[in-house]
C-alpha positions as CSV (number, residue, x, y, z in Angstrom):
1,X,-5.1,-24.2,-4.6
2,X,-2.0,-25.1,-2.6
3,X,0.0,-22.6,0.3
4,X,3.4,-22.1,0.2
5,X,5.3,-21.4,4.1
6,X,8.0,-19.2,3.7
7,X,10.9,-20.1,5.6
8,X,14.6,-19.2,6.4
9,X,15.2,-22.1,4.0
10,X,13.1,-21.2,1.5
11,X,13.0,-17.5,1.6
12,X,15.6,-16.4,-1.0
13,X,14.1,-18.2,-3.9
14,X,10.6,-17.7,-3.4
15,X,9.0,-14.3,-4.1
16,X,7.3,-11.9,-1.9
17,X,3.4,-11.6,-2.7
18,X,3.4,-7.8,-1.9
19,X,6.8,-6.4,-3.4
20,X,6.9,-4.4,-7.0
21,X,10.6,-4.8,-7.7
22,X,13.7,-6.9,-6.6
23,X,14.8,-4.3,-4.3
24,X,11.6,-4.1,-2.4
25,X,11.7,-7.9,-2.2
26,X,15.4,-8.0,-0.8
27,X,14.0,-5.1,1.8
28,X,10.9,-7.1,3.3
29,X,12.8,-10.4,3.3
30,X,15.6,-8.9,5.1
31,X,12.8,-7.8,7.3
32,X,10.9,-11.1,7.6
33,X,14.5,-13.1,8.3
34,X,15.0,-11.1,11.5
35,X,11.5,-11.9,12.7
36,X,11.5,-15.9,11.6
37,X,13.1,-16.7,15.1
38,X,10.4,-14.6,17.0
39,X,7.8,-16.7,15.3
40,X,6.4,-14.7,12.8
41,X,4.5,-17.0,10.1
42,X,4.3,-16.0,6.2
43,X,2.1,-18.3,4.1
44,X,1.0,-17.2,0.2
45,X,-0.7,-19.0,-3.0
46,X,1.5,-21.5,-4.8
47,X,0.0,-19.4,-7.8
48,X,1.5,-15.9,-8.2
49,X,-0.3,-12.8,-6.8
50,X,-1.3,-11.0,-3.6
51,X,-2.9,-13.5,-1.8
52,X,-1.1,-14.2,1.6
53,X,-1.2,-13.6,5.1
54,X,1.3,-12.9,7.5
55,X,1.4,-13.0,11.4
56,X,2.9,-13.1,14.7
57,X,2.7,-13.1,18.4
58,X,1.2,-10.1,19.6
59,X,4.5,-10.0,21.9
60,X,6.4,-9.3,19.1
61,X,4.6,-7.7,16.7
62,X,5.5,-4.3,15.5
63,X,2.6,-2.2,16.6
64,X,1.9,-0.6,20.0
65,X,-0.7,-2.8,21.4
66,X,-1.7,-4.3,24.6
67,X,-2.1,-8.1,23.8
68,X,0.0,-10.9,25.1
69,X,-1.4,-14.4,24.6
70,X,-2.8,-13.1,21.2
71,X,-1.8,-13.8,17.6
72,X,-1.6,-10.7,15.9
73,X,-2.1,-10.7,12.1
74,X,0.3,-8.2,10.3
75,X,-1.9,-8.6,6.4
76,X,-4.1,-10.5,5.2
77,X,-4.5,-9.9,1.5
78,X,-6.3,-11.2,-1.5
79,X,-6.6,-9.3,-4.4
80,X,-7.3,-9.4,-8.4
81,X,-8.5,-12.6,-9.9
82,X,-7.7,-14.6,-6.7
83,X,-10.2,-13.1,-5.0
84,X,-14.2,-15.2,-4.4
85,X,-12.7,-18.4,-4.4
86,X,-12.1,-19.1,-0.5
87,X,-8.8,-18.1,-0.4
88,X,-9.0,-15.6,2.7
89,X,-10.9,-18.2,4.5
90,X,-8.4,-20.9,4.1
91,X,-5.2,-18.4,5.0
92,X,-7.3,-17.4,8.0
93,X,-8.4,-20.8,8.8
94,X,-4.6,-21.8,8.8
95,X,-3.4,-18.5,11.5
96,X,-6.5,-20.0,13.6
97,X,-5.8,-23.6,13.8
98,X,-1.6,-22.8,14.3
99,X,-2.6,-20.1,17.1
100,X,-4.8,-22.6,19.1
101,X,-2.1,-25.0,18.5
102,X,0.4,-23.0,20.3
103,X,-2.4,-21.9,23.1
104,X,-2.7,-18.4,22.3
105,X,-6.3,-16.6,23.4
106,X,-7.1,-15.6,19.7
107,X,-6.6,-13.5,17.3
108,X,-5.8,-9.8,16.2
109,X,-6.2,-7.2,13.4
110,X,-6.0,-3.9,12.4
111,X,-9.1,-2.4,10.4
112,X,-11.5,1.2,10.4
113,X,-15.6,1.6,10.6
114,X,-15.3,1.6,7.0
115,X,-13.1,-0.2,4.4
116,X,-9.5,2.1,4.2
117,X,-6.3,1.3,2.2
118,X,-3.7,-1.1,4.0
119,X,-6.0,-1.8,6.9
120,X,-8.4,-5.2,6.6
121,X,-12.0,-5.1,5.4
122,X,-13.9,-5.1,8.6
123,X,-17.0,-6.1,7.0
124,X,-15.2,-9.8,6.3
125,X,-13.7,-9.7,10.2
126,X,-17.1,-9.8,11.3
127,X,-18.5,-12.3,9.7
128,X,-16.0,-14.2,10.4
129,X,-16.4,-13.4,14.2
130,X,-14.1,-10.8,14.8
131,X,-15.1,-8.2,17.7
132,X,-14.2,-4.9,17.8
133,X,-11.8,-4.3,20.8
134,X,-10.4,-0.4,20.7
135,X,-10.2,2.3,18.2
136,X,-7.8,5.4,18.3
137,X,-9.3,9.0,17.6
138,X,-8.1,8.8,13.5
139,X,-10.8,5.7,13.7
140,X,-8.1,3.2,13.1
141,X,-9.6,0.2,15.2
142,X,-8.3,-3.1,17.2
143,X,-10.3,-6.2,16.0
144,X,-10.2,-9.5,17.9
145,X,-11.2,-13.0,17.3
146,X,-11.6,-14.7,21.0
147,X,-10.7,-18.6,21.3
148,X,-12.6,-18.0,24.5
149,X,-15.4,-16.3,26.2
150,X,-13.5,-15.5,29.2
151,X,-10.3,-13.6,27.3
152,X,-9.2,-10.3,28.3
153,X,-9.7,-7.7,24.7
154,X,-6.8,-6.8,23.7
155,X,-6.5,-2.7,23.1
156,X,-4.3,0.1,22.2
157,X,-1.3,1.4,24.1
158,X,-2.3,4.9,24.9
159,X,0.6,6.1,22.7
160,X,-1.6,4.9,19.6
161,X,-4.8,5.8,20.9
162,X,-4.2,9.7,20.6
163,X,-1.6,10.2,17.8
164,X,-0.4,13.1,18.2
165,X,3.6,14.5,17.9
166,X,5.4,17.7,19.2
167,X,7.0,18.6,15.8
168,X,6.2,21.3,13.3
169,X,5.7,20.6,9.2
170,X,5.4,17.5,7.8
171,X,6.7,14.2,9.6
172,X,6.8,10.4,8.4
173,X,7.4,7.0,10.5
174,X,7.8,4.5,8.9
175,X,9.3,0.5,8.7
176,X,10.5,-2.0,6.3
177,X,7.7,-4.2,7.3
178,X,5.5,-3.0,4.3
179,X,7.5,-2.9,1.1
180,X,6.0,-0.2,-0.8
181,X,7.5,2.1,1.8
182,X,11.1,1.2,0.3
183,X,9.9,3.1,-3.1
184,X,7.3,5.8,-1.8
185,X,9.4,7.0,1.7
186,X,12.4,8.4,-0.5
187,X,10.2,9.5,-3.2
188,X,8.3,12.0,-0.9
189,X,11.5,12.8,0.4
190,X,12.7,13.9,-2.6
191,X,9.5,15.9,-3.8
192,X,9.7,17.5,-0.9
193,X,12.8,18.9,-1.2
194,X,12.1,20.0,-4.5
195,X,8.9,22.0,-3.5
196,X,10.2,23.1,-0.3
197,X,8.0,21.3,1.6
198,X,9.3,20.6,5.6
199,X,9.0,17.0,6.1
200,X,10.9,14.9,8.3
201,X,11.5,11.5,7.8
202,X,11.7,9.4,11.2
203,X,12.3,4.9,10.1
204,X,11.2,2.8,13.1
205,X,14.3,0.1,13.1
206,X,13.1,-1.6,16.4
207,X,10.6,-3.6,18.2
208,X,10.6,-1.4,21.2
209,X,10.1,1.6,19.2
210,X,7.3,0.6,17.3
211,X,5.4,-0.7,20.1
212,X,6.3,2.6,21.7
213,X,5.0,4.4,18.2
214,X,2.8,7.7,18.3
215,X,0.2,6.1,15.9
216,X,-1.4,2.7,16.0
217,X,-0.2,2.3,12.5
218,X,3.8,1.2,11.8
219,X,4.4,0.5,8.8
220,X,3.2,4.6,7.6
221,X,2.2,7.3,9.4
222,X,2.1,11.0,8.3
223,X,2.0,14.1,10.8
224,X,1.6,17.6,9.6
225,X,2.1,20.0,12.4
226,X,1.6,17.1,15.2
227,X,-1.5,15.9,13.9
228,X,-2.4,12.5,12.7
229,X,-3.3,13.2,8.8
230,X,-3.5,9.5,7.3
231,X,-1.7,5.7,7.9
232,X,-1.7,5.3,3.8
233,X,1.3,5.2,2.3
234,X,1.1,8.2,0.0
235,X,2.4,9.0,-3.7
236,X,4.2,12.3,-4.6
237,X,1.4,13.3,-6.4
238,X,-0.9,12.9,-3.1
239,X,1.6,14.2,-0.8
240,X,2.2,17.8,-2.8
241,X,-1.7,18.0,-3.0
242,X,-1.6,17.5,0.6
243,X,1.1,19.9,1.2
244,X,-1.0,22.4,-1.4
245,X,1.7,22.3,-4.2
């Protein structure tokens, strides 16, 4: 099967692998035109689904991590019937041979002991090589793929490693970067309201302030009375059973 780069040029007629609805798409293009110049990379399947991957410079990338000279990989994501035919391996195999190219150490990814919703599999990062580099105390982890022996590991900036917040009831941070957060963010917000539920709703709109974040997750985080409860985006019906409604 055949990739497809997705470029300033090309970006407002091709779709988005990961976006449910038009209005998602517009939100993570937006997001991915602003990011282009910094020298993020978005490659998918010629054939429709959720197969792509999608990465960036470590400098640049939206999460708080320790990592310059590194390639950091935003997604990675196979799913349904396009999954067991290679396709992971050839995306990765692509962010591998363009990072060397450019002279970076290697490679990083965010993933957990065990398999976890919007984080990558970490039984595929190690056999394909990947080390385990940090992990913060909700067991969110750093992986790494070294182009050399002799690199520095990456790790978490201690902001991430012990997410924690000085704010009472329910708080989200959140960014465009993941689209599903367009829908889900406003919906929660809304059920919330409803039910009487205190939940704060903080978007991350910068660089600087998501590498400065309180969780080693960007893209969703939810506090509930300063505590780190979970980094997956969560539906209404998962957030009142949460907040005991």
């Amino acid at each position: 099967m055949g990739y497809i780069r997705i470029t300033e040029e090309n970006i407002d007629r091709e779709h988005i692998c990961c976006a449910m609805s038009n209005k998602q798409s517009d939100m993570k293009k937006l997001w991915l035109k602003e990011r282009f110049a910094e020298g993020l990379v978005f490659y998918r399947s010629e054939e429709r689904g959720k197969c792509f991957i999608e990465y960036m410079p470590a400098e640049a990338a939206w999460q708080p991590l320790e990592a310059d000279g590194y390639m950091h990989i935003n997604c990675l994501w196979v799913s349904g019937s396009l999954k067991g035919h290679g396709y992971s391996n050839d995306l990765l195999n692509e962010c591998v041979r363009d990072a060397k190219e450019q002279g970076r150490k290697g490679l990083t990814i965010l993933s957990s002991a065990r398999k976890k919703g919007f984080l990558a599999d970490p039984k595929y990062l190690k056999y394909k090589g990947f080390r385990l580099a940090d992990e913060s105390d909700p067991g969110i982890q750093l992986y790494y793929l070294p182009f050399d022996e002799g690199a520095e590991a990456p790790r978490f900036k201690e902001c991430a490693k012990h997410p924690h917040i000085d704010e009472s009831g329910f708080v989200i941070y959140y960014t465009d970067q993941c689209p599903f957060t367009y829908y889900w963010v406003p919906r929660l917000a809304e059920v919330a309201a409803e039910n009487g539920v205190p939940l704060k709703v903080i978007k991350i709109d910068t660089r600087e302030a998501a590498q400065n974040a309180p969780s080693p997750v960007t893209n969703f985080t939810l506090f509930k009375d300063g505590v780190f409860v979970t980094h997956e985006i969560q539906s209404d019906k998962k957030f009142l059973a949460l907040a005991g409604k």
